[in-house]
Every structure is written in structure tokens, then in C-alpha cells.
C-alpha positions in Angstrom: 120.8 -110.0 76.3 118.9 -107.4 74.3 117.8 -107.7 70.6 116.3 -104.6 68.8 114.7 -105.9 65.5 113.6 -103.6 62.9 111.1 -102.9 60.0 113.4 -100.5 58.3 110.5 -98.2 58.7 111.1 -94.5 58.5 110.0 -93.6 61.4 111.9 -96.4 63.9 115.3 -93.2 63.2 112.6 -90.7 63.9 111.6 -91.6 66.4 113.6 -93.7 68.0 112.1 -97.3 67.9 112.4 -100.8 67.2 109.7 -102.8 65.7 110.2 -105.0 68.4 112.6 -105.7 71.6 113.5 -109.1 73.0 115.5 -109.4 75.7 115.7 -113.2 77.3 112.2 -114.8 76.5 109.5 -111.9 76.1 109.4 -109.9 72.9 107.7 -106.7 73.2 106.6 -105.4 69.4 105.4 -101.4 69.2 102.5 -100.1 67.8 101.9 -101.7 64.5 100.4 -99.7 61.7 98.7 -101.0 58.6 101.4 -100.3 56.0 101.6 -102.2 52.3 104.5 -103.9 50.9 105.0 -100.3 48.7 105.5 -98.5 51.7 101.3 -96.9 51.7 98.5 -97.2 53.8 96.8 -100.9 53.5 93.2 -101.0 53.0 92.2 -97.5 53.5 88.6 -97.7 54.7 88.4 -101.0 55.7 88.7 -101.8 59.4 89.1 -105.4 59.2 91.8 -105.5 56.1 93.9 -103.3 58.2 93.5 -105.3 61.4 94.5 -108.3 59.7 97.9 -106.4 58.4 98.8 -105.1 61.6 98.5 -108.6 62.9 100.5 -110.3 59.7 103.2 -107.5 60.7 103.1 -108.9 64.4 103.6 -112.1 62.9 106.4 -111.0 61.2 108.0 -109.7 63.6 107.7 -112.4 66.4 109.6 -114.4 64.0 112.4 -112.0 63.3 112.8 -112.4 67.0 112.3 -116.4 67.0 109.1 -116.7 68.3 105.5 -117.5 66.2 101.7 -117.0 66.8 101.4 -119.4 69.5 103.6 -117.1 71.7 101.6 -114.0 71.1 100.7 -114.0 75.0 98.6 -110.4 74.6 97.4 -108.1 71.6 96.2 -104.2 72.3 94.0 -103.0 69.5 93.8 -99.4 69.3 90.8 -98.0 67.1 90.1 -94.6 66.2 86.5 -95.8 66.0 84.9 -98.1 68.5 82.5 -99.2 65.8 84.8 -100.7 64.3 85.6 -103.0 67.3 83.3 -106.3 65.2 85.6 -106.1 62.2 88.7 -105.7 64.3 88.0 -108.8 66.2 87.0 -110.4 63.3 90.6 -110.0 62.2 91.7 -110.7 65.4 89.8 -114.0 65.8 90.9 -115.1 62.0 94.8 -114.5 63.0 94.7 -116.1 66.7 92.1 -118.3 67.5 94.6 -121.2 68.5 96.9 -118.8 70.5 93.7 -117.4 71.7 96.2 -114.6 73.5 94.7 -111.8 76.1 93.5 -108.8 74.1 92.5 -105.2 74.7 90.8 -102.6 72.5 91.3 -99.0 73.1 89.6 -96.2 71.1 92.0 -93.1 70.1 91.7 -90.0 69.1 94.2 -90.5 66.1 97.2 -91.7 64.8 100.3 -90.2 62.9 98.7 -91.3 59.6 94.8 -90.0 59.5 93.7 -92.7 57.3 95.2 -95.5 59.4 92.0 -96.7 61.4 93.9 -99.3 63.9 97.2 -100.1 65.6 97.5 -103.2 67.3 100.4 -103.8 69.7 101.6 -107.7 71.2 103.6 -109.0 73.8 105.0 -112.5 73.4 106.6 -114.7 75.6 108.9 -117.8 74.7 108.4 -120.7 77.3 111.1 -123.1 75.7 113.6 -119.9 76.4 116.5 -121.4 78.5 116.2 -118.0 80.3 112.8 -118.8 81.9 113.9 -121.9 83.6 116.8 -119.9 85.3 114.0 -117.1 86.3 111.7 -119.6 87.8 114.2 -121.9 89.2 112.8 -124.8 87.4 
């Protein structure tokens, strides 16, 4: 079964997204931007601040979809600045150090918002999941 969960950002209409999709035990949650409570940019400037959003928003929305940090199996950070890459896994490290999931980091060129300097995507996977022990037989 397939479970869309959403942000109730603008742009999951405009584009056509969920925040994050779950269907049996894996949770796959898009590109994660570093957006305030109020709806603005969070921690303009400041790489690591904005890592550590995106990631609270990945938090966030593993749970809407029953899963926590320890199921974060993978993590893709996406900078527009590779020099930033030290603050990012700074963030990274401060969010995930028990879950200690596999992690990329990507520079790009830009993102929809020019002041955003990161996106960070996950994948999670829940081992308890009924579903997986019919998938591996066990």
C-alpha cells in the first residue's frame, strides 16, 4: 500500500510531490529545503543552521510516515557550495551520529530558492515492517 504524506508546502500542487512516499517498509522523502515555521528561508547565510533544518524536516517527516532517526538508512546533501561541505556535516553528524546512515554530498548549481544553500534528501527503511519479513521470506 502507498502513503503520500505532505508538508502542505506550496509547491508539493506545483509540482507534483509528496514530502515523502512510503509504500510497505521504505519511506522515500524529496528534496528538503530549509524553510522556517513562517513559511521563509531558515538561516539565510549559514550553511550549518540550514543543514540542521533540512534534517529536523526529515525527521519530521519519517514520523508522519511512522518511522524515526534510527531508520534514516541514507541522507544526500546537496550544496550549492562545496565549501560548505564542514558545516553540513557538522549538522549532519549533530542530527545522526547513532543512526550513523550512508550519506552523499553533491554540489549544484542552484536551487528554486537562491538563498537556500543546501537540500538534503533521505531514504528510510522500517525493519519491524510486517512487509519485510514476507519480502525476505523470514
Amino acid at each position: 500500500m502507498r502513503k503520500h504524506i505532505s508538508a502542505g508546502s506550496p509547491f508539493e500542487g506545483q509540482i507534483g510531490f509528496s514530502r515523502a512516499v512510503r509504500v510497505g517498509p521504505i519511506v522515500a522523502i524529496s528534496g528538503t529545503a530549509p524553510i522556517g515555521g513562517d513559511g521563509e528561508v531558515y538561516g539565510e547565510g549559514d550553511a550549518y543552521a540550514q543543514t540542521r533544518r533540512c534534517l529536523e524536516l526529515i525527521i519530521e517527516a519519517a514520523s508522519l510516515a511512522g518511522m524515526g532517526r534510527a531508520e534514516v538508512i541514507r541522507t544526500r546533501i546537496m550544496l550549492t557550495d562545496m565549501k560548505n561541505w564542514e558545516a553540513a556535516a557538522r549538522a549532519h553528524r549533530d542530527m545522526f551520529s547513532d543512526a550513523a546512515p550512508a550519506c552523499t554530498f553533491v554540489e549544484v548549481s542552484r536551487f528554486i530558492d537562491e538563498r537556500w544553500l543546501v537540500e538534503v534528501e533521505a531514504d528510510c527503511v522500517d525493519d519491524n515492517d510486517a512487509s519485510m519479513t514476507a519480502m525476505t521470506g523470514d
